[in-house]
C-alpha positions as CSV (number, residue, x, y, z in Angstrom):
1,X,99.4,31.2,189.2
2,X,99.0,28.1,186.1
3,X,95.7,28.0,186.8
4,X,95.4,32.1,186.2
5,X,97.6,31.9,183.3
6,X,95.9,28.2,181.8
7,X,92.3,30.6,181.7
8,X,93.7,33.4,180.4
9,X,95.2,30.8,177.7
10,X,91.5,29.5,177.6
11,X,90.3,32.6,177.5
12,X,92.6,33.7,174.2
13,X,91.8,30.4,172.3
14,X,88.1,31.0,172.9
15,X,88.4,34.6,171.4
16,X,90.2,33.1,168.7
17,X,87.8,29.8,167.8
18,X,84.9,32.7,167.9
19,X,86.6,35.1,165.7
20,X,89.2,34.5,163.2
21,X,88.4,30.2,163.3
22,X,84.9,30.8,162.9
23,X,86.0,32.2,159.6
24,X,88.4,29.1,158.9
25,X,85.9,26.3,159.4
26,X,86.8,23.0,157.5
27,X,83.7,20.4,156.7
28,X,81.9,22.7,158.8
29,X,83.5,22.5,162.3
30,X,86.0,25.0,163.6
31,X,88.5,23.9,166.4
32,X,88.1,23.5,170.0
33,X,91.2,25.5,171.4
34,X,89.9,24.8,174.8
35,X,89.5,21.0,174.4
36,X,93.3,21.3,172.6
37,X,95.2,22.6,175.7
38,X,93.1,20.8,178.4
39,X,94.5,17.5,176.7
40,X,97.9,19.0,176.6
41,X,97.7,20.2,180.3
42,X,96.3,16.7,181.2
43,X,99.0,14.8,179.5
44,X,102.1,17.1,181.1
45,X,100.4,17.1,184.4
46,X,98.4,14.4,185.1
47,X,94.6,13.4,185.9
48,X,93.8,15.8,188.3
49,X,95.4,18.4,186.9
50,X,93.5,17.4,183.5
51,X,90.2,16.8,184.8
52,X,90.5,20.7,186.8
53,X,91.7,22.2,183.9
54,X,89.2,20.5,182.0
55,X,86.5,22.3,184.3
56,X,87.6,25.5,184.0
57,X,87.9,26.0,180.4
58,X,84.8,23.6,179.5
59,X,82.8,25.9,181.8
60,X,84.2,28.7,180.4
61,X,83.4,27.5,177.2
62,X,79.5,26.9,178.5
63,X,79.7,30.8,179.6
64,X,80.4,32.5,176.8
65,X,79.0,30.2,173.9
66,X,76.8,27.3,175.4
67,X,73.0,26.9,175.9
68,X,73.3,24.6,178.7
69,X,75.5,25.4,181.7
70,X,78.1,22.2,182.2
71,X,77.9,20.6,179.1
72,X,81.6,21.5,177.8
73,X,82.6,21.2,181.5
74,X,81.8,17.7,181.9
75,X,82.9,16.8,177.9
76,X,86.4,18.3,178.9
77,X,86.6,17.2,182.5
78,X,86.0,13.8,181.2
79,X,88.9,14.0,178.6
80,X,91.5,15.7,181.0
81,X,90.8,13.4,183.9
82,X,90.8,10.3,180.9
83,X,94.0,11.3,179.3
84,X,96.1,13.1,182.4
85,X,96.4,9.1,183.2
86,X,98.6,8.8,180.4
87,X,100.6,11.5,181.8
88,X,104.1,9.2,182.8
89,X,102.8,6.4,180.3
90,X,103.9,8.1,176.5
91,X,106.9,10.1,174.6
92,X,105.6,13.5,175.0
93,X,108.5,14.9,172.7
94,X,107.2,13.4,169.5
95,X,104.7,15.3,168.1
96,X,103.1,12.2,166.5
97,X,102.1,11.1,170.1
98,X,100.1,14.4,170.8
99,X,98.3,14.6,167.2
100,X,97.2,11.1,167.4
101,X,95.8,12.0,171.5
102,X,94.1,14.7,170.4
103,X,92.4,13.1,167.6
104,X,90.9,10.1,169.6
105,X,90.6,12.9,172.2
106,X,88.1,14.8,170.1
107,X,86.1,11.6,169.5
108,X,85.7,11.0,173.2
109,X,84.7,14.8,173.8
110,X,82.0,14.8,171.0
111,X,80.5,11.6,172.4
112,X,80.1,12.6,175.6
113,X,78.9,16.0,174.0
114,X,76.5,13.7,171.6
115,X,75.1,11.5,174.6
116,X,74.2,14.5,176.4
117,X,72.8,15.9,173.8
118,X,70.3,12.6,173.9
119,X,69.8,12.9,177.2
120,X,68.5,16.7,176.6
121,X,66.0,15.2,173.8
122,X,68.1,15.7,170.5
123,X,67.8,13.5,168.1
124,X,69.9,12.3,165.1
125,X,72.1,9.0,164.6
126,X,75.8,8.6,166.0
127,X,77.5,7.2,163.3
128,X,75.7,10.2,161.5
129,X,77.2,12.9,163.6
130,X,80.5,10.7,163.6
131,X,80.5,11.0,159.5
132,X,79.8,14.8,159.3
133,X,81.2,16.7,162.0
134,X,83.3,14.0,164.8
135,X,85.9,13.0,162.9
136,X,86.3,16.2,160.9
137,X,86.6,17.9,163.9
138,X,89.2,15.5,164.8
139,X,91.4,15.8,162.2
140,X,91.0,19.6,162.2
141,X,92.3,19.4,166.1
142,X,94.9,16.8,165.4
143,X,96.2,19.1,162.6
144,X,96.3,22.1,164.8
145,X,98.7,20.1,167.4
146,X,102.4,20.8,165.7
147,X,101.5,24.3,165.6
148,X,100.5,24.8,169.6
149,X,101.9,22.2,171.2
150,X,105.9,23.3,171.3
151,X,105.1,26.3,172.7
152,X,103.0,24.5,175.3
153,X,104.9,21.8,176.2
154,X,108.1,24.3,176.8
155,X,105.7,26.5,179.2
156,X,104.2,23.2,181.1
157,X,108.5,22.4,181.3
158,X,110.0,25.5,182.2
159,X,107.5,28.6,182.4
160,X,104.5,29.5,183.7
161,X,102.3,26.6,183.3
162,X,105.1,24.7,185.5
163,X,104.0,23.0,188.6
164,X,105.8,23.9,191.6
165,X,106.5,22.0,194.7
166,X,105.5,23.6,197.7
């Protein structure tokens, strides 16, 4: 059942990044809704969790905006897998904690993004792309945190994003 209602979540923040965020870009990057919650899932529920969350909405992501198939996948299987180990490890009441995981979050997901990107045969410098559109994204991620992540961390607590034991 999470992993229905953590797509249909997906699902709404992709609607939303294309529409009414594509609007509301800062510096030129809008947010990445998907990367947002597959942090938060990762750090309430752990690595695997993360990393299968991460899958899901990354290749959702790939479906309905990318050019290559598994780009976003791997980007956000890589960040949910990387910060689900943090899962028993921080305060996850203080919102501090979350802004500051989803910034440095961001930077790992656009690395792996940019190195693929390489890999594919685009060119252009990192610490280019990390000046105009890395850590702008960033901040624009880590600034959307207080504003999702209640409402997140309540359902990952006590509603439907709860894991159950069988």
């Amino acid at each position: 059942m999470r992993y229905l209602v953590i797509s249909i979540l997906f699902l709404i923040g992709l609607i939303l990044q294309s529409t009414i965020f594509s609007h509301l870009t800062v510096a030129g990057v809008k947010p990445d809704f998907v990367l947002i919650m597959t942090v938060f899932y990762a750090l309430l529920h752990g690595s695997k969790e993360g990393a299968t969350a991460g899958a899901i909405g990354g290749l959702m992501q790939d479906l309905l905006f990318g050019q290559n198939l598994g780009m976003n996948a791997l980007a956000k299987i890589v960040v949910g897998f990387s910060f689900g180990m943090l899962e028993k490890k921080i305060y996850k009441e203080n919102i501090l904690i979350p802004m500051a995981i989803i910034f440095v979050a961001t930077l790992l997901s656009e690395s792996v993004l940019y190195l693929l990107r390489q890999y594919e045969g685009m060119s252009g410098g990192y610490l280019g792309a990390l000046r105009s559109v890395m850590i702008s994204a960033a901040i624009y991620n880590s600034c959307l945190t207080p504003f999702i992540y209640g409402k997140f961390y309540s359902s990952s607590t006590k509603g439907l994003l709860k894991v159950t034991e069988r």
